[in-house]
NUSEBA-668399 format. One line per 8 residues: for each residue x, y, z of C-alpha. Coordinates in steps of 0.1 Angstrom, whole numbers. Each point is the difference from the previous one (the first is absolute). Example, Ala and Ser with C-alpha at 12.3 -4.5 7.8 and 13.67 -1.06 7.14 Angstrom:
2
123 -45 78 | 14 34 -7
***
This chain:
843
-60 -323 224 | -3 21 -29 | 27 5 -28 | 11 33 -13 | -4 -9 -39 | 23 10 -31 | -15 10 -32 | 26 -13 -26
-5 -18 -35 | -35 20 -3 | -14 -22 35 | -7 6 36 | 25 -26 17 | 16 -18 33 | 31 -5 11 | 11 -33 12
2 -10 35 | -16 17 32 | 25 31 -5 | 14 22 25 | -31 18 24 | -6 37 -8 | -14 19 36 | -22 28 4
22 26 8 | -25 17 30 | -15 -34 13 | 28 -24 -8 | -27 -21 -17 | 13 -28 -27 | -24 7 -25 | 13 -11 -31
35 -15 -12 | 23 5 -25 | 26 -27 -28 | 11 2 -35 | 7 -38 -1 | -13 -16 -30 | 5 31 -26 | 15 -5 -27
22 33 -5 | 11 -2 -34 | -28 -7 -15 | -20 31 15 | 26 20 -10 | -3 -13 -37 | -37 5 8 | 4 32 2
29 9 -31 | -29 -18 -23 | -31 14 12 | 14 33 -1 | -4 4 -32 | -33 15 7 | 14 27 18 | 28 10 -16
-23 -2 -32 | -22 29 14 | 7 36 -4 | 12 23 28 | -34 14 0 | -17 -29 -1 | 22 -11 35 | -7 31 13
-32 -3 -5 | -6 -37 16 | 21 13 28 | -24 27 6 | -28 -21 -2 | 15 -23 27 | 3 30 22 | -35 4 -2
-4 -40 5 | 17 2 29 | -6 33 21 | -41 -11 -3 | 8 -30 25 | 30 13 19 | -20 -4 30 | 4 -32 1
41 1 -3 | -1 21 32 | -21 -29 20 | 27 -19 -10 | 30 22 5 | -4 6 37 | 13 -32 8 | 33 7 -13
-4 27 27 | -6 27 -14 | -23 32 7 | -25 15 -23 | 24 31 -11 | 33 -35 -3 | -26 -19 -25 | -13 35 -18
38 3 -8 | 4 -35 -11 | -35 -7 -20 | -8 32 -15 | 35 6 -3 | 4 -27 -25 | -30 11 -18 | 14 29 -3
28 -11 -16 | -22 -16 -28 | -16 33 -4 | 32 23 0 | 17 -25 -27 | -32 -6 -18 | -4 40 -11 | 40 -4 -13
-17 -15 -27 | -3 33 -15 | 39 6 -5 | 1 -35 -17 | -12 -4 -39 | -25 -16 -12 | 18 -32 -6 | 17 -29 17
37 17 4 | 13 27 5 | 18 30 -22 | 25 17 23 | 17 32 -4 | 4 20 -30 | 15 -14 -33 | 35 1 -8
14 9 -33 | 30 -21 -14 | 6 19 -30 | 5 33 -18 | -34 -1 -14 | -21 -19 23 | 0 -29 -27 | 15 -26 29
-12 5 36 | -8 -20 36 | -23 4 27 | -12 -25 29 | -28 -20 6 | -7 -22 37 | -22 -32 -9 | -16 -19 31
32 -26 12 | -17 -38 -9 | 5 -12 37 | -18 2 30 | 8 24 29 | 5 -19 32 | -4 21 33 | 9 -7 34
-16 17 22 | 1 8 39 | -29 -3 28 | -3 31 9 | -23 10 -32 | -16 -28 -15 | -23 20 -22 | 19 34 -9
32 -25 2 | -16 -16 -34 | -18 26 -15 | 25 29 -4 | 21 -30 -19 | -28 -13 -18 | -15 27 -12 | 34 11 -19
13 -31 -17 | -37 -4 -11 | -2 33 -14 | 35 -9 -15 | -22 -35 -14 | 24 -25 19 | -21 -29 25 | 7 -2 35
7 -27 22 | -5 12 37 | 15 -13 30 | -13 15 29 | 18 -10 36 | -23 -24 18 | -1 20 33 | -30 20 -22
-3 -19 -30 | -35 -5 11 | -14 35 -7 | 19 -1 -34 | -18 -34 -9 | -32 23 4 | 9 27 -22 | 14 -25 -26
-36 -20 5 | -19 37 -10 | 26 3 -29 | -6 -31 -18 | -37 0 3 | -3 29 -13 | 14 -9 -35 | 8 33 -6
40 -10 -10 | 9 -29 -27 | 6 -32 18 | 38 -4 13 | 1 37 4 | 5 -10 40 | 12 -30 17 | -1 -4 42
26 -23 14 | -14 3 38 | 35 4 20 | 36 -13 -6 | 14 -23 -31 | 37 -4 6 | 1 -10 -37 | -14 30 -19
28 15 -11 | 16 -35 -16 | -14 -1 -31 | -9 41 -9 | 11 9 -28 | 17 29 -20 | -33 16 -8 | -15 0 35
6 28 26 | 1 -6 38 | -7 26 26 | 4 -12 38 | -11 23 32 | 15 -13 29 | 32 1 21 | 33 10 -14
13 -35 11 | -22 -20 -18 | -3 25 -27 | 41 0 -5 | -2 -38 -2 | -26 -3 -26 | 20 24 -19 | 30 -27 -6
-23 -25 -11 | 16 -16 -23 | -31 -4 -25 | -2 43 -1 | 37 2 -8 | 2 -27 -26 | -33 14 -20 | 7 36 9
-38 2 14 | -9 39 15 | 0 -1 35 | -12 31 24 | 2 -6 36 | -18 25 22 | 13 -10 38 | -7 12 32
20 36 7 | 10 21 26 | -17 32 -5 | 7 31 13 | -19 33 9 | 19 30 5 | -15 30 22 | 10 35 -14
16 24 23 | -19 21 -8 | -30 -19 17 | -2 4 34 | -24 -2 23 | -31 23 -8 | 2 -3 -37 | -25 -21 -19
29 -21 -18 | 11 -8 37 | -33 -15 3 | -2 -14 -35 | 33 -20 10 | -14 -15 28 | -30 -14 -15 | 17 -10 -27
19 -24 24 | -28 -11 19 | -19 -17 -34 | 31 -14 -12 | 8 -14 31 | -34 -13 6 | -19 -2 -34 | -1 -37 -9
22 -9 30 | 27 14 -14 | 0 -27 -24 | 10 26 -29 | 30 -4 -22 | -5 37 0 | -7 8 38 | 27 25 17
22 -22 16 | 28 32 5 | -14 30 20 | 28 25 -10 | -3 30 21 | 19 37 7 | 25 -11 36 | -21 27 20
-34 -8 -11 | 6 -37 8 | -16 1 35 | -29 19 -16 | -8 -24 -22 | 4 -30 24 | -24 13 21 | -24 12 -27
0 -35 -16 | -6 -18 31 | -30 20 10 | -13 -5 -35 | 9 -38 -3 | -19 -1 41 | -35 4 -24 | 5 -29 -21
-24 -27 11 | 9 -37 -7 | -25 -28 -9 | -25 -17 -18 | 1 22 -35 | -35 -6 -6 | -8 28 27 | 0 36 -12
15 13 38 | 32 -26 -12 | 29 19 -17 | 24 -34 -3 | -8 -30 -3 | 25 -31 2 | 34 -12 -18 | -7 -30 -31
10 -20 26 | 20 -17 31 | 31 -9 -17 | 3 42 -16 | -9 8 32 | 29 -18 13 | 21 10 -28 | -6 37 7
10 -6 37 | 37 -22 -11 | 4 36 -23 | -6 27 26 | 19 -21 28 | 31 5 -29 | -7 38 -3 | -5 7 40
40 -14 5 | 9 32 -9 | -35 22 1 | -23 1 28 | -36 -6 -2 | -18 29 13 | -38 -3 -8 | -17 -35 -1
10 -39 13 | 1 -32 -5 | -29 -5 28 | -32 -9 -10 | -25 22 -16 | -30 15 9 | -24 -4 -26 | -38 6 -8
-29 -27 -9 | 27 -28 -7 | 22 -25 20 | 42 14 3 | 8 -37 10 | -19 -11 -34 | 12 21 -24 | 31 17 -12
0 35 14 | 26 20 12 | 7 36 10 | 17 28 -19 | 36 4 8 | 22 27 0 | 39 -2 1 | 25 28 6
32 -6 -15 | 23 32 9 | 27 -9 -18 | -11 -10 -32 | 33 10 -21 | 20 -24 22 | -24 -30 6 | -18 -16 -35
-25 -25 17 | -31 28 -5 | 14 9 -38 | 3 -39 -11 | -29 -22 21 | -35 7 -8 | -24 -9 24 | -31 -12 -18
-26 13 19 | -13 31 22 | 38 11 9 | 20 26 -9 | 39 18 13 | 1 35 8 | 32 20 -5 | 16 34 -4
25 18 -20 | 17 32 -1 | -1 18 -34 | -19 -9 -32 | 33 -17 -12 | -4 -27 26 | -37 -5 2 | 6 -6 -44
29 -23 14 | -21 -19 21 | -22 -3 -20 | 18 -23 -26 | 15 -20 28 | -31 -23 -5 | 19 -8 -32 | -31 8 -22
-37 2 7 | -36 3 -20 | -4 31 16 | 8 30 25 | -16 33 7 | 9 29 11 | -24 28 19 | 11 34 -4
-14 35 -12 | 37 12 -10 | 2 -8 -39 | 34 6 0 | 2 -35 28 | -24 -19 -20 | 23 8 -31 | 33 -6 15
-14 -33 16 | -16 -17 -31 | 25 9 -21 | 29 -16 20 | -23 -27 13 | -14 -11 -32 | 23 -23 -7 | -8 -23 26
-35 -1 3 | -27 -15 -26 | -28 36 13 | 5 31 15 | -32 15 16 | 3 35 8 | -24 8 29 | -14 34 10
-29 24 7 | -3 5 -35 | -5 -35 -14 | -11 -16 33 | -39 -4 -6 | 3 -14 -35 | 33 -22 8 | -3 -40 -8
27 -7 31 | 34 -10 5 | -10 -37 -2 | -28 1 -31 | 16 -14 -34 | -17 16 -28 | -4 -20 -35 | 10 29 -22
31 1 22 | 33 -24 2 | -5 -23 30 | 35 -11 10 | 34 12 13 | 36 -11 -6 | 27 -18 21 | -20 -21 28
-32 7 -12 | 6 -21 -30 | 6 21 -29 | -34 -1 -22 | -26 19 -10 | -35 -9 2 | -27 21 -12 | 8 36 -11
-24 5 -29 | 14 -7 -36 | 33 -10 11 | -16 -27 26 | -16 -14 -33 | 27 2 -23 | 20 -25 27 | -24 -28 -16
9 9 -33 | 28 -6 -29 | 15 30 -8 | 12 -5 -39 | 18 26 -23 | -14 -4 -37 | 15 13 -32 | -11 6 -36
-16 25 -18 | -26 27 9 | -29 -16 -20 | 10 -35 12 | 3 12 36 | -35 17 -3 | -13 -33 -4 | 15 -13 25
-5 22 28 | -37 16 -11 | 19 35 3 | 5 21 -30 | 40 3 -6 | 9 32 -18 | 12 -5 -37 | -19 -31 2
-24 -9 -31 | -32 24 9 | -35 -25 -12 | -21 24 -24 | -39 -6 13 | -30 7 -26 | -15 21 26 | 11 29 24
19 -15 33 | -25 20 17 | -28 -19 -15 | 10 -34 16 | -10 -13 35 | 23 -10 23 | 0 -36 -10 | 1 7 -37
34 26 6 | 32 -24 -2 | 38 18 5 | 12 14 -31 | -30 10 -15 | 5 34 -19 | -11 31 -11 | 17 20 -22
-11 39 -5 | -5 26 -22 | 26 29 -1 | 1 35 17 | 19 28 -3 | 4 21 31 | -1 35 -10 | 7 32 22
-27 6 8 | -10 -34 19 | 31 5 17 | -14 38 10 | -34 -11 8 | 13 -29 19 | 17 27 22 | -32 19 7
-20 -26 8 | 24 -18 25 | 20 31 16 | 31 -17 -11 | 22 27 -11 | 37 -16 0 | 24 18 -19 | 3 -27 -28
-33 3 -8 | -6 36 0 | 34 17 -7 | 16 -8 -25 | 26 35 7 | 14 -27 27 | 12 -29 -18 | 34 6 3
19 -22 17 | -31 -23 8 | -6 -38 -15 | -30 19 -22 | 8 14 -37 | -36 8 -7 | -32 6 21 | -10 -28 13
-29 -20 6 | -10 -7 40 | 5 -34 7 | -34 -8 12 | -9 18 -31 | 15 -30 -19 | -21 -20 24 | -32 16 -6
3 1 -39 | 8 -34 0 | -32 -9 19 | -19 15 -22 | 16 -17 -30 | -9 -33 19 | -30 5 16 | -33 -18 -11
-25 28 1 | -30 -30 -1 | -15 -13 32 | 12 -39 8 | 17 -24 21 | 25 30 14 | -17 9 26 | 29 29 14
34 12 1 | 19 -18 28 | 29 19 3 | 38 9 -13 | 26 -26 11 | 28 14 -18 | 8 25 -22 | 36 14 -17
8 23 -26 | 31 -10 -19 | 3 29 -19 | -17 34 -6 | -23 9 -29 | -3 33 -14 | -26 15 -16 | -7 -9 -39
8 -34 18 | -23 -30 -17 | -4 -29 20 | -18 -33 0 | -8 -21 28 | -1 -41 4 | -26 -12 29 | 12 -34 9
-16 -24 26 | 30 -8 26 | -18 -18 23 | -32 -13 20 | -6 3 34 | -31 -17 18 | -24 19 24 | -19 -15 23
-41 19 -6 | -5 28 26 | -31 25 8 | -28 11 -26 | 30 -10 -29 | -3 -27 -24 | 26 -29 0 | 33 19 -13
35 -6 -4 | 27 23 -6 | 17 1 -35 | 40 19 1 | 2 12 -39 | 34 10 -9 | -1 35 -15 | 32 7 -25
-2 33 -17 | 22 2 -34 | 16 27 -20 | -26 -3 -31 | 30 12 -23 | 24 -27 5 | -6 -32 -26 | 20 -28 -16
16 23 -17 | 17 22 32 | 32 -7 7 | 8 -23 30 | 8 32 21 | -29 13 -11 | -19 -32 10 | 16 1 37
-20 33 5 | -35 -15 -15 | -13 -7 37 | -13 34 20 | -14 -13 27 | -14 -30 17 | -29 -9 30 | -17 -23 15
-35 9 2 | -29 -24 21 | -34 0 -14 | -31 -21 22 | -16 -21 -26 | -30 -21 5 | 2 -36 -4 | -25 -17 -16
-36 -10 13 | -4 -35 -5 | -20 -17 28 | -31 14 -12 | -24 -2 -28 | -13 36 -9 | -33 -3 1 | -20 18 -28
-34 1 -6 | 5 -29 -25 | 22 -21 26 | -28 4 26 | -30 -8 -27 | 21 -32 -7 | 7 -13 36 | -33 10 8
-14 -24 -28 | 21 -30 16 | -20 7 37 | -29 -23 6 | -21 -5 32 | 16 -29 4 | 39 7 -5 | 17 -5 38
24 19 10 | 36 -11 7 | 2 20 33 | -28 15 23 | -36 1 11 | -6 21 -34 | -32 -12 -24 | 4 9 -33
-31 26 4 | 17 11 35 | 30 7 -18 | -13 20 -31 | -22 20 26 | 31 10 26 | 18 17 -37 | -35 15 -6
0 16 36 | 39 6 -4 | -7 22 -32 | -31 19 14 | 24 8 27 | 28 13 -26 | -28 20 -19 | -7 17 32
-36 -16 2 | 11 -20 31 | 23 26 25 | -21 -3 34 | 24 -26 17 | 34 9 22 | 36 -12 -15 | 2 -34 16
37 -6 3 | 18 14 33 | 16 37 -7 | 34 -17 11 | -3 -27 -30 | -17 22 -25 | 27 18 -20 | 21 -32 -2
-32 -19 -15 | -6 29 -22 | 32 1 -16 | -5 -41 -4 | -21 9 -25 | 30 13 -27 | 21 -33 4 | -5 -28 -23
-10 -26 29 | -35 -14 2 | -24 2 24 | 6 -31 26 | -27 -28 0 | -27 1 21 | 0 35 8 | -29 10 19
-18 31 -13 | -11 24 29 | -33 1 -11 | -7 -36 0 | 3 -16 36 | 19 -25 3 | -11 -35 -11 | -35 11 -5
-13 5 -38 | -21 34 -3 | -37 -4 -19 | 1 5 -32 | -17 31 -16 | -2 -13 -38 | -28 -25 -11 | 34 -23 -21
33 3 -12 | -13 12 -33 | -13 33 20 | 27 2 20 | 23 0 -32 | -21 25 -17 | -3 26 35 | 40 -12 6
3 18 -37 | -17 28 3 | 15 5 32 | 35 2 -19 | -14 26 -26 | -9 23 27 | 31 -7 15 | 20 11 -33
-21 27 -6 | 4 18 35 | 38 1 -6 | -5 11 -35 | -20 33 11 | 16 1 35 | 36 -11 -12 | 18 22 32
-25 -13 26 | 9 -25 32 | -23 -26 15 | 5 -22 29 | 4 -36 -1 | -12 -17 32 | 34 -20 0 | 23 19 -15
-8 39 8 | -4 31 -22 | 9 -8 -35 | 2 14 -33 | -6 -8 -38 | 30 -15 -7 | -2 -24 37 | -33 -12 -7
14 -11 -32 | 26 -17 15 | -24 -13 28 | -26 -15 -26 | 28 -18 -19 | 11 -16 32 | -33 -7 10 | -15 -17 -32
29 -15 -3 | -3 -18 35 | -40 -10 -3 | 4 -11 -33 | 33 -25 8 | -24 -6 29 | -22 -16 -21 | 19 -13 -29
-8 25 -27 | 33 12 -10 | 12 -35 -8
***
């Protein structure tokens, strides 16, 4: 019988012994088994600390990055997670949630890259100033902690159960050492398999411990952070281990919660959120077998709609079919397994002393294409508990599976009342078209529950669900359900990192943090900012400006142009009494002149404007005003490449705009009011093109010297003539010899391949050219390479001197679509580039 491994200490392992027997969950079949004798705990966890150094040595886009690329890893073979999923019992739509639920995860906290910089840590907040001055001030960095994160995780989602962790503390640059529960460690073995082939993360990045070590939490340390899913019991007695107290190790518990949905009184019968409601229901109570730490355990509903809704939900819960969950006519499949089956029985039998069950038994069910004796089915059940303010059984015992308690209030006040009587839950909803409900109820139930979905018409098609955690959202809840956050965007992240408050002084703390600190040292450059690309412009790098005096007259024209006629600016009769002595200069005025102080009229690596992010005007200028202005690079942000752009990243430049009268000399009074006005301004600069050898005519003649008839390629079917002859044919086709042939790439692909051609990636290996079948060499139409070189040149001339008297006109490229001067350009660079790597040239 078959093992399910561990991958720890950079090697697929077994445990010791024959392990305890893991079932098929719809057959009953022992297929594999499951024991985490033999492992040597502390020294994966060590494993881990050390090795992730690569990690936390990476930037935030360099994670995010990795993490997206995993994604992509992983949703190509998902089909073969689902094969394995159903037999942990559940259906197609159970394992959709669970699979690309995870990978979704990676995606969502991949793209936060882009609020992180472009470095290892983290700069949070704004910068704090310590002295009358600025001379002395703080701000805070997070750094990646230098332990592992160890999480404990439940059966119920073995894939998204991992991932949504995963995916932050790896974006935060801490390893992970996962312990899935046994039940289902099986299909999180798989997905662990895909991650490590794939090579995509640094080695130690992940760790699998296949099911339960009783000893992990002996020997974490101070830098490590535990997260356990679970039940509140076990979770409350993990909590007092003594190893988390003594080293103060970070420990979020999300554990299983008693949530509630609330029906609106307004929603009766006949209205679509009536409806809504019941649906709702159903899928939590059926949608993974109710096996949700998120599934509506509380139905919560106005006293005289309560028979409504009993009967509604029976009729609806009469349609769910039970079986094998490989079927597509099966819409639930089985429990994990016998002994949750029997555990959800033991809870509802607690509940029904004082509620009564009125949908659903304990009788066997009647299921589709599978065996009820074999496998762990059950059928939905529905309680009634009519007086749920005196009796607590339904508010504090969850019943793991397809079961939930039905009960009804009489005002708002008491629905919002019983709704905290489950002492804290992940989530509750609340399905009404009355605003004035929804508002009252979330804000006086908010502080018992982790989510509050508001359901109605209105957001009902594009709603995630009551029981769908979302990444850039807090996943927990406080009281029973343990008190944590996982998830929720930045702040999920920043749980992974050391928050530390740094002091010194502006230039110093520039350094530091890779943000420009006002009144720091500004770093003179030989050239204009402007001039630089993006790699080339560091923080602090500055521009000082040549004066201007603002006249009336700019301040009149400025008027006209813009429609702005404020009283400040245009009558001066109405100064009296106003902050203004003079006639003053718009703001955005300031703004404008400024710019054009600044500005760069020359094309180069700024590619465009990217926007205002903050602007203030301390105080006014008047006209005969002279000003100068100081362009200082604040800070970098990375941009992933998008569309027909070249690779860009975005460049924040402080704007400071001085009073061009004050010097040395001024008093200090007089040198309080020096600064006029300050912005932050975002330019999109292009980075710098470095993949690629720009291939001039003297380039080409040189690598063309270095070709013989007998140089072999390194990849491909390619000859050396066959090779110089598909460039010939590729230039006759961008001189518009060659145009009688139909864009060979699908219209759904095309735009995304066209736009491939701006980034700086090269063309993959082996790329099969649509003109050239597959695997089969056309004949050659050139006598020798020396002929083809000499037709493969002239080919080029003509191609040069088509643009140069057609320079606005568009050809079409059999792979790439219509294109244009500039995009052929781009296209032969890549192209050369590719053939003549192909064939060692460039070397």
């Amino acid at each position: 019988m078959q093992k399910t491994q561990h991958y720890v200490l950079g090697q697929w392992t077994d445990g010791k012994g024959e392990g305890s027997p893991i079932l098929d969950s719809v057959t009953g079949e022992h297929f594999t088994s499951v024991t985490t004798e033999g492992l040597d705990i502390p020294e994966i966890l060590q494993y881990g600390r050390t090795q992730g150094n690569a990690l936390r040595n990476m930037t935030f886009q360099e994670r995010g990055n990795r993490i997206k690329s995993l994604a992509l890893y992983l949703t190509k073979r998902k089909q073969q997670f689902y094969e394995i999923s159903y037999r942990t019992g559940a259906t197609k739509i159970d394992s959709w949630v669970d699979i690309e639920g995870g990978f979704g995860n990676l995606f969502a906290n991949a793209s936060l890259r882009k609020l992180f910089p472009n470095q290892s840590y983290h700069v949070e907040g704004d910068p704090i100033d310590l002295s009358r001055g600025g001379r002395f001030m703080a701000h805070h960095i997070m750094v990646p902690r230098e332990g592992v994160a160890v999480h404990i995780n439940a059966f119920n989602f073995p894939v998204w159960g991992m991932l949504e962790k995963c995916a932050v503390n790896w974006m935060a640059g801490m390893p992970a050492v996962v312990l899935p529960a046994p039940q289902t460690a099986y299909l999180t073995e798989a997905v662990v398999k895909e991650i490590i082939a794939s090579g995509i993360l640094p080695e130690g990045s992940l760790q699998l411990i296949s099911g339960t070590a009783k000893n992990i939490l002996d020997t974490v340390e101070s830098q490590d952070v535990v997260t356990f899913t679970g039940s509140a019991s076990t979770g409350r007695i993990l909590k007092q281990h003594p190893r988390l107290i003594e080293e103060s190790v970070p420990f979020t518990m999300e554990a299983d919660s008693l949530n509630a949905a609330i029906l609106g009184e307004d929603a009766v019968p006949g209205t679509p959120e009536f409806d809504l409601f019941i649906k709702e229901v159903r899928n939590e109570m059926t949608v993974k077998c109710g096996q949700k730490c998120t599934a509506i355990r509380r139905i919560i509903v106005p006293a005289k709609l309560i028979e409504d809704v009993q009967i509604a939900l029976g009729k609806q819960l009469d349609k769910v079919t039970i079986g094998d969950p490989r079927l597509k006519e099966v819409r639930m499949g089985a429990l994990v397994n016998d002994a949750q089956r029997n555990s959800v029985k033991e809870q509802i039998e607690k509940i029904s002393k004082s509620a009564e069950i009125v949908y659903g038994d304990f009788e066997t069910a009647k299921t589709i294409g599978a065996d009820a004796t074999k496998g762990a089915f059950m059928k939905p059940i529905l309680l009634r508990e009519d007086n749920p303010l005196q009796n607590e059984a339904a508010h504090i015992t969850e019943a793991f599976g397809p079961v939930s308690t039905l009960m009804p209030y009489d005002s708002l006040e008491e629905a919002i009342q019983l709704s905290k009587m489950g002492k804290g839950s992940l989530v509750s909803s609340i399905v009404t078209n009355d605003n004035a409900i929804a508002k009252e109820y979330t804000i006086s139930a908010a502080t018992h529950h982790g989510r509050i979905l508001i359901l109605n018409r209105e957001s009902a098609k594009q709603s995630t669900g009551h029981g769908s955690p979302l990444p850039n959202l807090i996943h927990g809840g406080p009281g029973r359900a343990g008190g944590g956050e996982e998830m929720g965007g930045m702040r999920g992240i920043k749980h992974y990192l050391q928050r530390c408050a740094i002091q010194g002084s502006p230039t110093t703390l520039t350094e530091v943090t890779g943000i420009y600190q006002p009144k720091a040292a500004y770093k003179n450059t030989e050239d204009h900012p402007f001039a630089y690309h993006w790699e080339d412009i560091q923080p602090g790098m500055s521009l000082k400006t040549h004066n201007r005096t603002i006249t009336d007259t700019d301040i009149i024209n400025f008027g006209n142009l813009t429609w702005d006629h404020f009283y400040a600016h245009t009558d001066i009769t109405s100064l009296d009494g106003s902050i203004f002595e003079k006639r003053t200069a718009h703001g955005y005025f300031i703004i404008a002149a400024a710019a054009g102080l600044f500005v760069y009229p020359n094309k180069g690596p700024v590619a465009a404007n990217y926007g205002l992010e903050e602007c203030r005007f301390l105080r006014p200028v008047y006209h005969n005003d002279t000003v100068y202005v100081r362009l200082t690079c604040k800070q970098k942000i990375d941009r992933d490449q998008r569309g027909a752009e070249l690779p860009s990243g975005i460049v924040k430049w402080y704007v400071e705009v001085f009073d061009a009268t004050i010097d040395e000399h001024s008093s200090e009074e007089e040198k309080e009011q020096e600064l006029l006005a300050v912005a932050t301004i975002l330019t999109m600069v292009q980075k710098k093109q470095t993949v690629f050898t720009e291939m001039t005519s003297e380039t080409i003649k040189k690598c063309l010297s270095r070709l013989t008839e007998d140089t072999k390629p390194k990849w491909g079917v390619l000859t050396a003539q066959h090779m110089i002859e598909h460039l010939e044919q590729t230039y006759r086709i961008a001189s518009g010899e060659l145009q009688d042939f139909d864009v060979a790439t699908p219209e759904k692909y095309l735009q995304k391949t066209y736009e491939s051609l701006y980034n700086y990636e090269p063309f993959p290996k082996n790329t099969n050219f649509p003109l050239l079948e597959k695997g089969i060499l056309a004949d050659l139409q050139h006598p020798d390479l020396d002929t083809a070189k000499t037709k493969f040149l002239e080919a080029r001339i003509e191609y040069m001197r088509y643009f140069k008297e057609n320079p606005e006109s568009k050809l079409n490229n059999i792979v790439f679509g219509e294109l244009d001067k500039f995009e052929w350009y781009l296209l032969e660079r890549k192209h050369l580039n590719h053939h003549f790597e192909q064939f060692g040239l460039l070397d």
